[in-house]
N, C-alpha and C positions, 0 to 999 in steps of 0.2 A: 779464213780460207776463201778463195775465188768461188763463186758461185757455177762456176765453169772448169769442169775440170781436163776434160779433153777438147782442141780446139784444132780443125785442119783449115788451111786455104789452097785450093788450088792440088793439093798432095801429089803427087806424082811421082814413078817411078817405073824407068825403063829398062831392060838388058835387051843393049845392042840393039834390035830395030824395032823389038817387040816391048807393047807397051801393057803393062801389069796393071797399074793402078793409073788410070786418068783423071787429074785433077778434082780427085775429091773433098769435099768440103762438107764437116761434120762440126755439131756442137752439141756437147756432152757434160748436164749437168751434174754437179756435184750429187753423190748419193742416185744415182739413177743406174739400174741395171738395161746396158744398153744389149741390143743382140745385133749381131750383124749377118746375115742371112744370103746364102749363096749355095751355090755350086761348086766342086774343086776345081780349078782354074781360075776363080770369078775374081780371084784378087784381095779375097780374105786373109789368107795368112801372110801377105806382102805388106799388106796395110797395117796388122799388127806387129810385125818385125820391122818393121820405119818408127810405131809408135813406141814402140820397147827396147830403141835405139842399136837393134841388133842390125839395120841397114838404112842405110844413108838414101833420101829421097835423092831424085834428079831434079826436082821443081817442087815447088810450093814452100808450103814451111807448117809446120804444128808445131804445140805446145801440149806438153802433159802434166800438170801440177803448177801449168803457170811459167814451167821452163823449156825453152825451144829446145827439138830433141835434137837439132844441131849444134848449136851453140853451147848447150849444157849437158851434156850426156848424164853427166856422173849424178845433177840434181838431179836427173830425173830417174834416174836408177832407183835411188837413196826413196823416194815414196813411191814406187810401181813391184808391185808381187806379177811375175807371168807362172803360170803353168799351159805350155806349148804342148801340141798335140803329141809327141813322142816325150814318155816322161823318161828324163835322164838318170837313171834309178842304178847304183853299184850294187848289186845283187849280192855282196859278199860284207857289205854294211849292213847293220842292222839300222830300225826305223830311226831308234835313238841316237846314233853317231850321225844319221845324218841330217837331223833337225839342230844336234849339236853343231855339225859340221856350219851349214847356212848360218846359224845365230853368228857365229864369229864370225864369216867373213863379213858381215853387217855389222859388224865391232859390237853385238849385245857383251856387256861384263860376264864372266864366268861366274859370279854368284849370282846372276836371275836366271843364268839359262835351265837349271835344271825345273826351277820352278816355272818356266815359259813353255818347256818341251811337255809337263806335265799336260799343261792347260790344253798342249794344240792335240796331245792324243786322246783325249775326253772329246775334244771338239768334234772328231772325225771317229770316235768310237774305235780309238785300234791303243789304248792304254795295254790291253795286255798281249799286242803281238808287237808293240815297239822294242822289245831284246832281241829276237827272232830276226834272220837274217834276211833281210830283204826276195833276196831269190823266194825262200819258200814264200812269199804273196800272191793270193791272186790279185784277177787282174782289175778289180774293185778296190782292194785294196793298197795296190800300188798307184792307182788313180788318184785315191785319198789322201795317198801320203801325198804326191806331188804336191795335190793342191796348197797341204796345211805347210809344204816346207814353202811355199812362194808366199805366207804370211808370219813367218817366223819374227819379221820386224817388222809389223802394222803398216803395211803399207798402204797409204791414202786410194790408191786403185789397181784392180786387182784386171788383171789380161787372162781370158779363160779360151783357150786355141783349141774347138772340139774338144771341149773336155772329156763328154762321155762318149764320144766315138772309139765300138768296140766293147761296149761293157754291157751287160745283161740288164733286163728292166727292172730288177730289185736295185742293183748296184748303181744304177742311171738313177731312178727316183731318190737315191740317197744323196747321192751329187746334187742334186735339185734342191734336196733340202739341207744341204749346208751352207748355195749358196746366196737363198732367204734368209738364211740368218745372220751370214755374213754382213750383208745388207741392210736387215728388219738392226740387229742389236748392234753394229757398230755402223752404220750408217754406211759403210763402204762404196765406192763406185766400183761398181763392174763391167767389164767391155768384153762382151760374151760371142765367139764367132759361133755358128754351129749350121750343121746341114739337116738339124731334124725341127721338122714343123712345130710339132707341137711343144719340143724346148723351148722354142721362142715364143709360143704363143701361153707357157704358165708360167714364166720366168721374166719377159719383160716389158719394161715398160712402155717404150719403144723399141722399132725395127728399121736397121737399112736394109735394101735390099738389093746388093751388087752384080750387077752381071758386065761382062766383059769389063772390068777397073773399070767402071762407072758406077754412080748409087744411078739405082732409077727409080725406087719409090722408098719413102720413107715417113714413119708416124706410128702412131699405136698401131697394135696388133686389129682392135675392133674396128678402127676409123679405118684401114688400110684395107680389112674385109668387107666394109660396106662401100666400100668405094669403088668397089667392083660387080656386085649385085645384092638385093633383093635378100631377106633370108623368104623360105618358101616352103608351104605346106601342103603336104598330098592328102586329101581325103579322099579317099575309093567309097562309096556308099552303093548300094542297093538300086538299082534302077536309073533312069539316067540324070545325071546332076544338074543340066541345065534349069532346073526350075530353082536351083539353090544359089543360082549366080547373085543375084540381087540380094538375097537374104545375106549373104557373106560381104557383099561389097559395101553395106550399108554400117557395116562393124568399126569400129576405129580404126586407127592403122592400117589398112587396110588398101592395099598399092592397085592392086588388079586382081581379079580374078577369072580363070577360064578353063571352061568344063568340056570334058572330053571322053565322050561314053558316061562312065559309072564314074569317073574321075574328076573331081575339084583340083586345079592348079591355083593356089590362093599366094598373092607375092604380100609381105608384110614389110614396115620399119621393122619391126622387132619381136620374131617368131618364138620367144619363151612368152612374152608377153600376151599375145594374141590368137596361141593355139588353147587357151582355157577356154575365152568367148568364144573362138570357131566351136568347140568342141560344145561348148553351150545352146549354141546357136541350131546346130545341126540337130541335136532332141530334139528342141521344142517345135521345130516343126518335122517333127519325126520323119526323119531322115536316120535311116539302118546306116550306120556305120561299120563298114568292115575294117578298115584300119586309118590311123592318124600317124603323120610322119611330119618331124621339121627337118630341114635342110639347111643349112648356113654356109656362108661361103668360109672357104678356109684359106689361110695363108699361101696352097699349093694353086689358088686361083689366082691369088692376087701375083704370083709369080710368074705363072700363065699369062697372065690378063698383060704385065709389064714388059715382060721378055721372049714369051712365043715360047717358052720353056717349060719342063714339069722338072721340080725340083721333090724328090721321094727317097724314104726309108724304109727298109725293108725287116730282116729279123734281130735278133737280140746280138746276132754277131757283129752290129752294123751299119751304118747308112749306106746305100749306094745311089748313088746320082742316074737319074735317065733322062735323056733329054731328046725330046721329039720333034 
C-alpha cells in the first residue's frame, strides 16, 4: 500500500466565474486522521466531493488510493467509505436492510453479510435497534448508522463531511470515539472536514486550514497554536508584583514577563510545564497568591491570526459560523 494516500496538485474547481476551491495542494498519509478546518463557504465540502468523485475538478488533478479521481472513478469508489453531511437514511428501512442494502451493491457474498452487518452494529452500539425502522432514530443514532454503512466494505479511507454537525455532546463524544478506533485498530485513514475547534484539535493529527478555496495554514493542531503566540500565565498576587519580575524571569522557559499592578503577565514555551515552578517560585519568596491561570492559544487564534476570521461553535444544536 502507497505510503500516501490522498494526493492534490493544483486542485481546482469553479462554477461559472466563481472560484470554490483554488489550486490546492495536499498530501495525506496512509493511516493519518486528517481534519480540514473552515468556514461554510470556505470550500470544504467542494474539495471533498472532487475527492469522492462526486464532482469533477476544472484544474489540477488528485489521486485517492493511488488512483486519479478522473481517470479512474470506479477504483477509487471500490476503497473510499464517505459519510457526507446530510445522511441519506430511508426512514421506512430498518438499520439492517440497509447495511444489507450497501454490502450488495459493493458485491459483499450473501453468506458473510449477515455476519458483517452483525459486527458493524456492535461497532456503533445500535445491535439492538438494527430491526427498528430507521425513521424511529434519533439523531445520534442515524449519525451512526450512516457512518458504519460508508464502512460496510473496509474501505482503505474513510471521507467524514461534518459529521457531528447537529448532534448533542454525548452523541458528538461518541462519534469521536468511533472514529479513533477506526483509526487506532484497523489503521484507517481519515479526511475529516469539520467546523468545530476542538474536533479538530482531539481528533487529529494534522490540520488545513481553508478560507476562500485556499489552504492558508496547515500542520499539527500544537505547532499551528504556537505558531501564533506564547502560551501565558496570569498571577494576581497581594500587593504589587513588580518586585517578582526577576524572580519569574530567571525560571526556565520562561519568554517575558511583565507586571501590572497586583498582576504577573508571565509568557512561557510551555504553560503546563512551567506553571508548577511559577507556582513554586512565587511561595518561596512569599508572594500571597490570589489566583493562577494558563492561557494557550487555541486553533480559533490561529484562524484569526491567518484569515482576519473567527471561526466558532455554539450550543449542542450546532455549529454556527461568525465571522468579524
Amino acid at each position: 500500500m502507497s505510503e500516501t494516500a490522498i494526493r492534490t496538485e493544483s486542485l481546482a474547481r469553479q462554477f461559472g466565474d466563481f472560484t470554490a476551491v483554488d489550486k490546492v495542494d495536499l498530501e495525506i498519509g496512509t493511516g493519518e486522521i486528517y481534519g480540514f478546518l473552515g468556514p461554510n463557504g470556505a470550500g470544504k465540502s467542494t474539495t471533498v466531493r472532487m475527492l469522492c468523485t462526486l464532482l469533477a475538478p476544472t484544474g489540477g488533478r488528485a489521486t485517492v488510493a493511488g488512483f486519479d479521481v478522473h481517470d479512474n472513478p470506479g477504483a477509487v469508489r471500490l476503497r473510499i467509505g464517505v459519510a457526507l453531511q446530510e445522511a441519506a437514511l430511508d426512514p421506512k428501512q430498518t438499520g439492517r436492510e440497509l447495511l444489507r442494502l450497501q454490502g450488495l451493491l459493493y458485491g459483499l457474498p450473501k453468506s458473510a453479510m449477515a455476519k458483517r452487518v452483525a459486527e458493524l452494529g456492535e461497532l456503533i452500539d445500535l445491535t439492538d435497534a438494527l430491526d427498528r425502522p430507521i425513521g424511529t432514530y434519533s439523531g445520534g443514532m442515524k449519525r451512526r448508522l450512516d457512518l458504519v454503512a460508508a464502512l460496510v466494505h473496509n474501505p482503505q479511507i474513510l471521507f467524514l463531511d461534518e459529521p457531528t454537525t447537529g448532534l448533542d455532546p454525548v452523541s458528538r463524544v461518541s462519534v469521536w470515539d468511533e472514529v479513533r478506533r477506526l483509526n487506532n485498530e484497523l489503521g484507517m485513514t481519515i479526511f475529516l472536514t469539520t467546523q468545530y475547534l476542538e474536533e479538530a484539535d482531539e481528533l487529529c493529527g494534522r490540520v488545513g486550514i481553508i478560507d476562500r478555496g485556499r489552504i492558508v495554514a496547515e500542520g499539527t493542531p500544537d505547532d499551528l497554536k504556537r505558531s501564533v503566540g506564547a502560551d501565558v500565565i496570569i498571577a494576581r498576587v497581594d500587593g504589587d508584583a513588580t518586585r517578582l519580575v526577576s524572580i519569574i524571569q530567571a525560571l526556565d522557559g520562561i519568554q517575558n514577563v511583565e507586571a501590572h499592578g497586583n498582576e504577573l503577565v508571565i509568557a512561557t514555551d510551555n504553560g503546563s510545564a512551567a506553571i508548577s515552578p511559577v507556582a513554586v517560585a512565587l511561595n518561596e519568596c512569599n508572594a500571597a497568591v490570589r489566583d493562577l491561570t494558563l492561557r494557550t492559544p487555541t486553533l480559533d487564534d490561529v484562524f484569526l491570526e491567518m484569515t482576519g476570521s473567527h471561526i466558532e461553535r455554539t450550543s449542542a444544536e450546532g455549529p454556527k459560523e461568525v465571522v468579524r
